[in-house]
ZANU-974206 format. One line per 10 residues: number of its first residue (from 1); their letters; for each residue x, y, z of C-alpha. Coordinates in Angstrom, 1 decimal. Example, Ala and Ser with C-alpha at 12.3 -4.5 7.8 and 13.67 -1.06 7.14 Angstrom:
1 = as = 12.3:-4.5:7.8 | 13.7:-1.1:7.1
***
This chain:
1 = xxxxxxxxxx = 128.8:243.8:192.9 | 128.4:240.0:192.9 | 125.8:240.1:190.2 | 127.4:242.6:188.1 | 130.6:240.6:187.9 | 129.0:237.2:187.1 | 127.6:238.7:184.7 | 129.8:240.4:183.2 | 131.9:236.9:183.5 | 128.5:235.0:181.7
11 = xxxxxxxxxx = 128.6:237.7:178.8 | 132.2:236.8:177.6 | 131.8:232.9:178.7 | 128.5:232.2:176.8 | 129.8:233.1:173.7 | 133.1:231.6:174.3 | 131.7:228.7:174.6 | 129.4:228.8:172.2 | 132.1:229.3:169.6 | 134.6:226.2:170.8
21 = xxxxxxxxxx = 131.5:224.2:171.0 | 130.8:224.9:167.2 | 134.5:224.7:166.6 | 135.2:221.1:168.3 | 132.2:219.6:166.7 | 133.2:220.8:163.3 | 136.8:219.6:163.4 | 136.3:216.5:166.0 | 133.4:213.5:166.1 | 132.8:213.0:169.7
31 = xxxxxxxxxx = 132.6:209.3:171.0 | 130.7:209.2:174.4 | 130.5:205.3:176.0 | 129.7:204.8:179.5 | 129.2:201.3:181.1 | 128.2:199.5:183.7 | 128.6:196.0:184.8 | 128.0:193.9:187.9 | 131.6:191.9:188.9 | 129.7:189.1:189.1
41 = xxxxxxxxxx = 127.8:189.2:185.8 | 129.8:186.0:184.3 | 129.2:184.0:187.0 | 125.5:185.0:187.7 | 124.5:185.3:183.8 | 126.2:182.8:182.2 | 127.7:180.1:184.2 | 124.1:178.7:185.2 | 123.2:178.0:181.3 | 123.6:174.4:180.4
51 = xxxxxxxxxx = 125.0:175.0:177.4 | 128.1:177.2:178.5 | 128.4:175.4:182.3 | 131.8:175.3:183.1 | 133.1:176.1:179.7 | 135.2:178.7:181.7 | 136.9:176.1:183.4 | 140.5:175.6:181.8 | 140.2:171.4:182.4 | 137.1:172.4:179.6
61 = xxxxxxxxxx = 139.1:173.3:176.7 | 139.5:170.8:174.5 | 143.3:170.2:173.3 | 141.6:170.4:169.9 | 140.6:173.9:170.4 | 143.4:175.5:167.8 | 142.4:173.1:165.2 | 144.2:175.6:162.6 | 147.6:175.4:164.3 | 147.4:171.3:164.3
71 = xxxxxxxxxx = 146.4:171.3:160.7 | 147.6:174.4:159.0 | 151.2:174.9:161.2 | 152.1:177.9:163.1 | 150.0:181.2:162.3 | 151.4:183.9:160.2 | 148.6:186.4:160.9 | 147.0:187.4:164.0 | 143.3:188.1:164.5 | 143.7:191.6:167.2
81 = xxxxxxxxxx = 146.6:193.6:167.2 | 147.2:193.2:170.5 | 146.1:196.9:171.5 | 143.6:199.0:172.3 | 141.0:200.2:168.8 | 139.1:203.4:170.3 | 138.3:204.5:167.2 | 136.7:203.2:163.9 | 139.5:204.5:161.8 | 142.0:202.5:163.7
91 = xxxxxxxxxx = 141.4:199.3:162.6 | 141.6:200.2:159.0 | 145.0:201.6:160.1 | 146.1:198.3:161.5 | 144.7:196.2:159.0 | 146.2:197.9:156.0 | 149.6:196.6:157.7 | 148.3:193.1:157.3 | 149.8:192.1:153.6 | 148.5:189.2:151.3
101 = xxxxxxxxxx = 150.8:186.8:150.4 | 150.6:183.7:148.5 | 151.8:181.5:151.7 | 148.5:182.7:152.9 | 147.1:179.9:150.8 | 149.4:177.5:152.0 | 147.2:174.0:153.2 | 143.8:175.8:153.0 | 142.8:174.2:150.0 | 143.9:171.2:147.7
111 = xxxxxxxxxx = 144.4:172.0:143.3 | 141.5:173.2:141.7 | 139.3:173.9:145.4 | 138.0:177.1:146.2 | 137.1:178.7:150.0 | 133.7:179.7:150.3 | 132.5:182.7:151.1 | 129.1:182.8:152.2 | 125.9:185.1:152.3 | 122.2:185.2:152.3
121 = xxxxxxxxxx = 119.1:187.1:150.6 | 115.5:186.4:151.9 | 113.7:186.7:148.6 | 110.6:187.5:150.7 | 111.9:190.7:152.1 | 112.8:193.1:149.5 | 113.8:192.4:146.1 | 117.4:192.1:145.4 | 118.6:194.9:143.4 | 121.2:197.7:143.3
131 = xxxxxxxxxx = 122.3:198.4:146.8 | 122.6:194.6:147.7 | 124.5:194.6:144.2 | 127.3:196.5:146.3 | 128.5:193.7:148.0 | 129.2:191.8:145.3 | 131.3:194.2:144.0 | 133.5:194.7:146.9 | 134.1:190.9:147.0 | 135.2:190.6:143.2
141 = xxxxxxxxxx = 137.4:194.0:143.7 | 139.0:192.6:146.5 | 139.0:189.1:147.0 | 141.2:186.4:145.2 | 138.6:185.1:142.8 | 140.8:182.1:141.5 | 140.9:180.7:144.6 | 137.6:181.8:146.1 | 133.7:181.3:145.2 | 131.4:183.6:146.5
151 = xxxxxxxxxx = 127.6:181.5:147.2 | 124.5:183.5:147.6 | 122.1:181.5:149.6 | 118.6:182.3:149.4 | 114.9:181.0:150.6 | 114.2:181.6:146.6 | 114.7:181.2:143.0 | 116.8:184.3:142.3 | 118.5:183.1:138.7 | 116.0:184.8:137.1
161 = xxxxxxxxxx = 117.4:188.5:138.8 | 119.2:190.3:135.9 | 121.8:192.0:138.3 | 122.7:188.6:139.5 | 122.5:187.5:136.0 | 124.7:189.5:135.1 | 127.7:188.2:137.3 | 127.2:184.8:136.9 | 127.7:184.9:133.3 | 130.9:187.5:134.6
171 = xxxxxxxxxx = 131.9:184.9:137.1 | 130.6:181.9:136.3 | 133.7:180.0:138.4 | 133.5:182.2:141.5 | 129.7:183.0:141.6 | 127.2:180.7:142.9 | 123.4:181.0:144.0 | 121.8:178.5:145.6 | 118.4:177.7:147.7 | 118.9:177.1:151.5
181 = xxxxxxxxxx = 117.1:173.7:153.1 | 117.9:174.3:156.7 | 116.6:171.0:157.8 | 118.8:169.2:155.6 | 122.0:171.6:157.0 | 120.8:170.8:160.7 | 121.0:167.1:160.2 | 123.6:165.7:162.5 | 123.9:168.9:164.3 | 122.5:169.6:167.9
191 = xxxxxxxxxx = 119.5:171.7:166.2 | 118.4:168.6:164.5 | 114.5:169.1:164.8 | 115.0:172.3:167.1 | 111.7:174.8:166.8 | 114.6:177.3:166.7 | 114.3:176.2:162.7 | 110.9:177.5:161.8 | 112.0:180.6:163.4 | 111.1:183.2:160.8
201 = xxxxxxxxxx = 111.2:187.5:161.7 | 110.6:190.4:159.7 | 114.5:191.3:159.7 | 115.4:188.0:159.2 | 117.9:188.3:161.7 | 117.6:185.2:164.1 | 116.9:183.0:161.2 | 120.0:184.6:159.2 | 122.0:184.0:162.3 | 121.1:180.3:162.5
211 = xxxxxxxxxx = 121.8:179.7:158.8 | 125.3:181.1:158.6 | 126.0:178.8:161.6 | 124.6:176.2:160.1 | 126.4:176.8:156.5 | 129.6:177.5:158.0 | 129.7:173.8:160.2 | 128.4:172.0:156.9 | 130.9:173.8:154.4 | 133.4:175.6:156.7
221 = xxxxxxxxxx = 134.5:178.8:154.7 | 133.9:182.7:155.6 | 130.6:184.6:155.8 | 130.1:188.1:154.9 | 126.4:190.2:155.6 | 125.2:191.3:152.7 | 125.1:194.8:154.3 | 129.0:194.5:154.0 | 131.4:196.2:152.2 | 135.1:194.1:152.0
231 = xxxxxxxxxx = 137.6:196.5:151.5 | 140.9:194.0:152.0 | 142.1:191.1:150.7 | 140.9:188.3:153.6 | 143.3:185.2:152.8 | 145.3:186.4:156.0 | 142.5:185.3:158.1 | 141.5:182.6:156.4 | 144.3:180.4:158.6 | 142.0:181.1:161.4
241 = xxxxxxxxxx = 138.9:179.2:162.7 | 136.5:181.4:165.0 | 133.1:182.6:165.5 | 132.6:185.7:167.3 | 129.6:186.6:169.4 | 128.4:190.4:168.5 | 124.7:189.7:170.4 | 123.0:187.9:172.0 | 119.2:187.0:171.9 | 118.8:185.4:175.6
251 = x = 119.8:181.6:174.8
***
């Protein structure tokens, strides 16, 4: 009898199944994320490197920490909202509440100055065409170009690319290109002389990684990949000053 029932149970459940499985996926995107950390992982992993040695310690912090508050005033804008984003979607919801405004402005630059925003090309990569071409685009259709310059850094000559060409003569006050000398932006700088400069990979991602540090302590400013896509107005953020840390290459 046992049998006979589970299978008669199997031949109704099966295809049940089957069915909300195809349903679900078709009307739902599953996110699956599972963890696991050791509690002392802080302490064992990061604590012990020179560099970050006690920089958990409050006594640390320098009172100079919030330079944009002591400079700028009080925020208007803040970075997180404060809850939980589980899903991508999310933080397009919560930043289209975040509106422009022309106080936004207000101390970041002096008459006729511009905020820079910064990217990079490696010239002996791939050649710059089309697809990097989008990025640009989302900058100029989003971004205030009277009061921002956009500079593409490169370890090349690229005046001579007609796509780029083509929106300097556009842009001529909010488009820039110029060639990157990354010992002259690490002097004064605690990578002065470092081997960590002559680093140079195939995806050009640890030396990309150094040079937007690098151009962003020289020049200060905002840097966008140039696998980006801006799809707000960024002014509210620019009253901030922060670097986040999305990986980490063991050092």
């Amino acid at each position: 009898m046992m049998p006979r029932k589970l299978f008669a149970f199997l031949k109704v459940a099966i295809p049940v199944t089957v069915i909300l499985l195809i349903v679900g996926f078709t009307m739902y995107e599953p996110h699956f994320e599972l963890s696991f950390y050791e509690r002392a992982w802080v302490k064992n992993e990061l604590e012990p490197i020179t560099s970050l040695k006690g920089c958990f310690d409050p006594a640390y912090v320098s009172r100079m920490y919030n330079v944009s508050e002591n400079v700028y005033g009080r925020k208007r804008t803040e970075v997180h909202s404060g809850l939980a984003m589980r899903m991508g979607i999310d933080c397009y919801d919560f930043s289209g509440t975040v509106k422009p405004s022309k106080s936004d402005w207000d101390g970041l630059i002096e008459d006729g100055g511009r905020v820079s925003y910064h990217t990079y090309w490696r010239v002996d990569l791939a050649p710059f065409t089309e697809r990097q071409e989008w990025m640009l685009k989302s900058y100029f259709a989003t971004q205030d170009i009277q009061r921002t310059k956009l500079i593409l850094w490169s370890n090349g000559d690229l005046s001579g690319n007609p796509v780029l060409q083509m929106w300097l003569k556009r842009f001529p006050n909010a488009f820039e290109l110029k060639i990157v000398d990354i010992k002259a932006l690490s002097r004064g700088t605690v990578l002065e002389d470092s081997p960590m400069l002559h680093l140079n990979d195939k995806k050009a991602w640890v030396d990309g990684d150094l040079i937007r540090l690098l151009l962003l302590w020289q020049y200060g400013g905002l840097w966008v990949d140039m696998d980006s896509l801006l799809t707000r107005d960024m002014s509210p953020l620019l009253e901030h000053e922060f670097v986040t840390q999305w990986d980490c290459y063991g050092s």
